[in-house]
VOZARO-272371 format. One record per residue (C-alpha): x, y, z. Coordinates in pm, whole numbers, plus 50000, padded with zeros to 5 digits. Example, Ala and Ser with C-alpha at 12.3 -4.5 7.8 and 13.67 -1.06 7.14 Angstrom:
BEGIN
512304955050780;513674989450714;
//
This chain:
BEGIN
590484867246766;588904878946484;589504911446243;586704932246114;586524940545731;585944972645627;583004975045334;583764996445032;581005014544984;578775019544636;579385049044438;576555037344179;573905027444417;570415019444250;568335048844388;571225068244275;571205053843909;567385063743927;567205096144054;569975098943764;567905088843472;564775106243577;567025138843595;568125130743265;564575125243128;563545158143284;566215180343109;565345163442800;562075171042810;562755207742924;565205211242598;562565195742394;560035216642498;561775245742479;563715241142103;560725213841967;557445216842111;554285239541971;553805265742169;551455281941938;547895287442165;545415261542095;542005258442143;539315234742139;536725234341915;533745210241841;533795201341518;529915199141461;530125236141480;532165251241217;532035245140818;534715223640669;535545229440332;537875214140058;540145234339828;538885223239478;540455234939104;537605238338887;536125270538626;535665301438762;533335324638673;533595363738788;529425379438832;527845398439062;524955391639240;521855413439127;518175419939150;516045421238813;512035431238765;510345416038459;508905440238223;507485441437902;510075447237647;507595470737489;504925494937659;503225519637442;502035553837616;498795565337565;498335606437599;495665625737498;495795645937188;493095668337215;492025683437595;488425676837747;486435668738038;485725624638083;482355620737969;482265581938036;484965552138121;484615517637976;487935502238075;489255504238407;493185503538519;494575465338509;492015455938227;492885431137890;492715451437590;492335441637291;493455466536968;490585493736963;489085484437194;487135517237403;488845527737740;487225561137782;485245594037613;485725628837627;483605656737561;485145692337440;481925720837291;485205741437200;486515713936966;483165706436796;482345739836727;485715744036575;485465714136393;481915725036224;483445758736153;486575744635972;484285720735808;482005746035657;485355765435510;486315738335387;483235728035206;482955766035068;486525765934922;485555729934759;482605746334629;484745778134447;487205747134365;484245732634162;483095765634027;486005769833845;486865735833722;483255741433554;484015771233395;487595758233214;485285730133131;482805753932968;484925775332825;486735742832629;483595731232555;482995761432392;486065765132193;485815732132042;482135746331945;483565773431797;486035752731585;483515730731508;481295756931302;484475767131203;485335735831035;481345734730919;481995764730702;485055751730523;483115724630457;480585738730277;482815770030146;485565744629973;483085726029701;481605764029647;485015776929592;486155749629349;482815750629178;482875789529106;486655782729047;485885762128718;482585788428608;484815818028657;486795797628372;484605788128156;483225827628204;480425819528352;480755842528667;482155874328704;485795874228844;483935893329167;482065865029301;484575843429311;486405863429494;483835869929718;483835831229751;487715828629819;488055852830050;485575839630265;486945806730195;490955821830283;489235838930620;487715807730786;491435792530710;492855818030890;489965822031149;490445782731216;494185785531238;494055811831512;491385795531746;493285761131699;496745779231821;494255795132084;492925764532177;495985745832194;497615773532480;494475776732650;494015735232674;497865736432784;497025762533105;494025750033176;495465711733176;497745728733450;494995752233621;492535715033667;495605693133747;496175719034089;492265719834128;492415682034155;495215685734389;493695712634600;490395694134616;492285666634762;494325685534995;490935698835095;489445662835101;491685653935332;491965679535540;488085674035575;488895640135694;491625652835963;489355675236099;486325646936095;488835628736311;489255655736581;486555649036695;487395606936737;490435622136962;487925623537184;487405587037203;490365566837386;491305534837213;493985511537290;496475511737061;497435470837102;496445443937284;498235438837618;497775448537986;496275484838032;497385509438323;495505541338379;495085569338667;492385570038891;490715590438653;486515599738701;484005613338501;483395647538508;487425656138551;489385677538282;492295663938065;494785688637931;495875682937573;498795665337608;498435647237961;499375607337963;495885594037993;497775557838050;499625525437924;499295495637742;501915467637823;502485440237592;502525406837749;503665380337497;507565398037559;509275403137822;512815420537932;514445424438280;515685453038403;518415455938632;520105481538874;523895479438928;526555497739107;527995524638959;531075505639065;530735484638766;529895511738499;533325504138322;532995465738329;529555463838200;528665466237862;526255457637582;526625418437496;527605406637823;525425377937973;524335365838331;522005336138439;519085331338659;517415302138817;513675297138760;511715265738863;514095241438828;516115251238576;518975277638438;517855306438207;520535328638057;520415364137955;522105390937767;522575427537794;521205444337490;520825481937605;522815502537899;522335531238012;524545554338164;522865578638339;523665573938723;520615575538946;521415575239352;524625554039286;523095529439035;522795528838635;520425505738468;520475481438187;517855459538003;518455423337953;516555398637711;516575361637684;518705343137468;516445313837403;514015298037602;511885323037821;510385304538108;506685299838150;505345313238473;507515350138446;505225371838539;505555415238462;506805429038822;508175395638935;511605398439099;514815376138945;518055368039157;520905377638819;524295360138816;525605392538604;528895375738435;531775401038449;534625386738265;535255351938050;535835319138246;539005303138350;540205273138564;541395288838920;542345270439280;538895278839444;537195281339795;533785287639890;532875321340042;531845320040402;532705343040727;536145335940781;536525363540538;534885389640752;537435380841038;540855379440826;540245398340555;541185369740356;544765367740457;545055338740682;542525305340689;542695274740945;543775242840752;543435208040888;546305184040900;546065147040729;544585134641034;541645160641085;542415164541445;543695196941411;543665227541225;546215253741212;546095286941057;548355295340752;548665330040586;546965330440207;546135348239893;543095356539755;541925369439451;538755376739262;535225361639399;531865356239315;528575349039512;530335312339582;533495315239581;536925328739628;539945325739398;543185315539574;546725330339438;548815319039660;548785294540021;546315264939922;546425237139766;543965213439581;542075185539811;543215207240113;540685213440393;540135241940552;537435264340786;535545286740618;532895296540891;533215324941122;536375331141324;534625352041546;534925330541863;538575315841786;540375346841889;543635352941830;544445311441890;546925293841605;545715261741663;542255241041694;542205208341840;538865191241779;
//
């Protein structure tokens, strides 16, 4: 008869062993996933969407953006000197002038009668001028008459004298007619000595009395001439050639003495004028330079006048170029100013873009090696420009990172393109 055998049973069966390992793989992956895995929030992005940029070490230059208008770097105002009513307009507002050329006439009665008054004093004070230069004249003329006969005596006295000399001793002549001889003689000495000493003073005052009649009749001469010219007031002129800008003025309407009748722009210069912050009052000053584009090509400028009165939260300064001025500019045109604020240096750079707007420059999304994701990494920023930022601290060269908007990221760590 035969025994049964009793079967040992498995402890390591195969489903056993199975369900074994896949429990083991299961708490493995639980302990990775909770001391390994990211569990930063991600989202997914399209990569077409947002601007990629690379981290670049290059010079950096600190401006401003700002707005300039081309204007003549000289304009020379035209106001009237003497008041009157227009009489007639040749030149109209916005008209090529040339120098002296005729804009417009006035017509003042007041002025002309004034000026024919004046005139006619003038000419009678000339007149007493010349009245009395012709009497010193005469009266010189009259003492050198005088010391001419004067002179024609002792002439004619001297041989008489030395003839009755030599009878008078030889007794010839009584001793009384030759005195009457030499005292004559001895009185036309003295007579000539005295109108010489007179003439002498009197030429000396009157040298001085004709020397201020010459000056008075010029003084008068041209004071004739000033008051001819009152009367050209009347007639506008322009002062140089350039661009002329007037009011609406018509004929028929008064002027005040004194009024700005216009302009006259001069169009072979040109400076640009530009507005800036008062922020920037401290940092700007006389010398500093900033750039514009113009047709192609890059124009630089320099400051050469500031001015620091502060109008509704600007100040102004004018700016000239420092070498080539481009053909084209045209007075009232409007130029977009790189306005350089400090010197130039190399810095770690990014470009500007709207990720600022949304971090306030603290934190940017940088893509790993692979650009399949980005994550976002806390930064340092320092001084900008219209293109770009400088980075202190967080970023390295040839490193890519987001710099569009982060407006529809939210407050996700990761983006998974």
């Amino acid at each position: 008869m035969g025994m049964d055998r009793k079967i040992e049973k498995k402890k390591w069966t195969k489903g056993r062993i199975i369900g074994l390992v896949l429990g083991v793989g299961l708490l493995s992956f639980i302990l990775y996933s909770f001391l390994f895995a990211d569990h930063r929030s991600k989202l997914n992005v399209e990569k077409e969407k947002i601007t990629i940029s690379t981290v670049s070490r290059q010079v950096f230059q600190e401006y401003i953006p700002e707005t300039g208008i081309v204007m003549p770097s000289q304009t020379i105002y035209m106001d009237a000197v003497e008041g009157g009513v227009v009489q007639d307009i040749k030149l109209e507002s916005g008209a090529l002038v040339e120098k002296g050329d005729t804009i417009m006439r006035l017509s003042n009665s007041n002025l002309q009668l004034d000026v024919m008054n004046r005139e006619a004093q003038l000419y009678e004070q000339l007149n007493i001028l010349r009245t009395t230069r012709l009497q010193l004249d005469q009266n010189d003329l009259n003492q050198k008459a005088e010391l001419a006969q004067i002179e024609y005596q002792l002439q004619l006295l001297k041989p008489q004298f030395d003839r009755y000399k030599e009878l008078a001793e030889k007794k010839l002549i009584s001793q009384r007619e030759l005195e009457e001889v030499q005292e004559e003689y001895q009185y036309n000495l003295r007579r000539r000595d005295l109108t010489y000493a007179a003439y002498k003073s009197d030429s000396i005052s009157r040298a001085m009395q004709l020397y201020q009649i010459r000056m008075s009749e010029d003084r008068m001469l041209k004071s004739l001439d000033a008051v001819g010219n009152l009367l050209n007031n009347l007639t506008i002129t322009a002062p140089r050639e350039g661009l002329l800008t007037t009011p609406d003025w018509e004929p028929g309407q008064s002027i005040d003495r004194g009024e700005r009748l216009g302009q006259v722009a001069i169009l072979d210069s040109f400076k640009i004028r530009v507005a800036i912050d008062e922020l920037y009052l401290p940092r700007i000053e006389v010398g500093q330079q900033g750039t514009f584009d113009f047709d192609g090509k890059t124009y630089r400028l320099e400051i050469y006048k500031k001015y620091p009165t502060v109008s509704e939260g600007n100040f102004e300064v004018d700016m000239r170029f420092v070498s080539e001025v481009p053909s084209g500019i045209r007075r009232g045109q409007s130029l977009r100013l790189r306005l350089e604020l400090g010197s130039s240096e190399e810095a770690v750079l990014i470009p500007t873009g709207g990720f600022f707007r949304d971090t306030g420059g603290n934190k940017i999304f940088v893509l790993n090696n692979d650009e399949s994701r980005a994550y976002i990494r806390e930064i340092s920023l320092g001084r900008k420009n219209s293109e770009h930022y400088e980075v202190l601290e967080g970023l390295e060269p040839g490193e890519k990172v987001i710099t569009s908007s982060y407006e529809n990221f939210g407050e996700n760590e990761v983006l998974v393109f």
